[in-house]
N, C-alpha and C positions, 0 to 999 in steps of 0.2 A: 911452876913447871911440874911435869908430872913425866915421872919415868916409865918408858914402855919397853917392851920386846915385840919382837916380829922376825919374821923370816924373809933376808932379802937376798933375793940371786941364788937362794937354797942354805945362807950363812946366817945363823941366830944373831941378831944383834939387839946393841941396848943403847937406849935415848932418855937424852930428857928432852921434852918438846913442850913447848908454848902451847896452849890449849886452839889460841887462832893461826899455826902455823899451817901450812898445807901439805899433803905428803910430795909435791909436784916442789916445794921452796925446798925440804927436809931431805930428799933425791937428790936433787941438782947439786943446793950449796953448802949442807954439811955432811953430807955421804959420798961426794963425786960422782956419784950417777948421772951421766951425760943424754941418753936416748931422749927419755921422755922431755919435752919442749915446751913452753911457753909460748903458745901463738895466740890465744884471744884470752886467758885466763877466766873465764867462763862456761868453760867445757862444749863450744860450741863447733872447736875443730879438730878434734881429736891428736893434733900432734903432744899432749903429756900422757897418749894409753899407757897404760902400763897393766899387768893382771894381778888380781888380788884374788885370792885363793882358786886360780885358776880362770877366774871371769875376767873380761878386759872393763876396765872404768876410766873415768876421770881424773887422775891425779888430783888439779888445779880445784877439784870439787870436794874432795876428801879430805877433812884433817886428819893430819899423820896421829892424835891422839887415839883415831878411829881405826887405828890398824896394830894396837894391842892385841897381841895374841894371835894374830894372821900372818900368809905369807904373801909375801910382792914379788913376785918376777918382772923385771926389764927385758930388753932386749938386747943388754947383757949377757943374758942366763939364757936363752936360746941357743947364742953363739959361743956357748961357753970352748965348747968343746969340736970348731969348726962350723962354717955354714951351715944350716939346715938346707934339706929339700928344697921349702918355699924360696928363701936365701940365694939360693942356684939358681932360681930359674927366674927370679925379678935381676939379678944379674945379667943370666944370658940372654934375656928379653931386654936388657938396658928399659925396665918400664918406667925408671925414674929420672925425672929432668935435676932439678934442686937436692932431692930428698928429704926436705923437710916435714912430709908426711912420712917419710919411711919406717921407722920404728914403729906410732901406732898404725899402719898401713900391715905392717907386718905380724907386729900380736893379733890385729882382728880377723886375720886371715889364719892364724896359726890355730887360734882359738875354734872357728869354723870347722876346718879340718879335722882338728882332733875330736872335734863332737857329732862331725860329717865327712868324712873320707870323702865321699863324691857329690858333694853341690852341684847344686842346677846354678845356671847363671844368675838367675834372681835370689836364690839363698847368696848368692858371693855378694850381688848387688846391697845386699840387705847389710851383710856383716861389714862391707866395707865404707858404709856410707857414713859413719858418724866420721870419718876422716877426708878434711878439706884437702882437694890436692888442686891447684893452680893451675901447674901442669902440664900432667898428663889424660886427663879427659877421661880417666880412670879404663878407657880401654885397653891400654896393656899390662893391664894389673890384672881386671877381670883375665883378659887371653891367657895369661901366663898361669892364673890359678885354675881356669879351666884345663889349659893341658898338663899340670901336675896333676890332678885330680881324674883325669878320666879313667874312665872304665877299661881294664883291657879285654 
C-alpha cells in the first residue's frame, strides 16, 4: 500500500491505496462518493467522469495511486453550494430520463463552458459525446446547453 494526498471536492485528504485500486473503486467504496458510476468499467461510457485538475477523465481508467498530489472534483463540488446554471436548466428542460448519465453528462458540459462560454452546437456535440445516454437522444441536453449558453 502506498499513502497518497490529493484534493477531493476542494478538502486535502490522505490514503493508503492498493497500487491496482481504481480512483472510480477509491470514490465510491471508501470515500462515499456517490456521482461518478460504474457502467462498462472501461471508460467506454462516461458515467464515472469525474475532473482531475480541472479536465473531465475516466475514473474506472485511473489508478487512484495516480492522483498523488492532484485535485478531483465530483459532482458533489459543483453542487456544493446549490445548483449551478447548467444544474437549472437540465432540470427545467427535464433533459433526463434515468439519470444515469447525469453527473459525467454534467462535468463534460461544466468543463466546456468554463473553457467556452458560447459553444456552437458541434463543440457541445464534441464535449458530450464520450457520455452514453440511453435515453434521451442527447437532444435535450444539447437544447438546454445551447440556451444556457447563448449569446445575448
Amino acid at each position: 500500500m502506498k499513502k497518497i494526498s490529493f484534493k477531493l471536492n476542494g478538502e486535502t485528504r490522505f490514503l493508503h491505496v492498493e497500487p491496482n485500486e481504481t480512483l472510480l473503486d477509491v470514490l465510491r467504496d471508501r470515500m462515499g462518493v456517490k456521482s461518478p458510476k460504474c457502467g462498462c468499467d472501461n471508460g467506454d461510457c462516461g458515467a464515472c467522469t469525474v475532473m482531475l485538475d480541472g479536465k473531465t477523465v475516466r475514473s474506472c481508467l485511473i489508478f487512484a495511486i495516480e492522483v498523488d498530489n492532484h485535485e478531483i472534483s465530483t459532482l458533489e463540488n459543483i453542487s456544493k453550494n446549490g445548483l449551478s446554471p447548467l444544474q437549472k436548466i437540465f432540470l427545467e428542460k427535464n433533459v433526463f430520463q434515468c439519470g444515469y448519465c447525469a453527473p459525467g453528462m454534467i462535468l463534460s458540459a461544466t468543463e466546456l463552458i468554463t473553457n467556452n462560454p458560447h459553444p456552437s452546437e458541434h463543440e457541445i456535440k464534441e464535449a458530450i459525446a464520450g457520455n452514453l445516454c440511453r435515453c434521451t437522444g442527447y437532444t435535450p441536453v444539447i437544447e438546454a446547453i445551447l440556451e444556457l449558453t447563448k449569446k445575448d
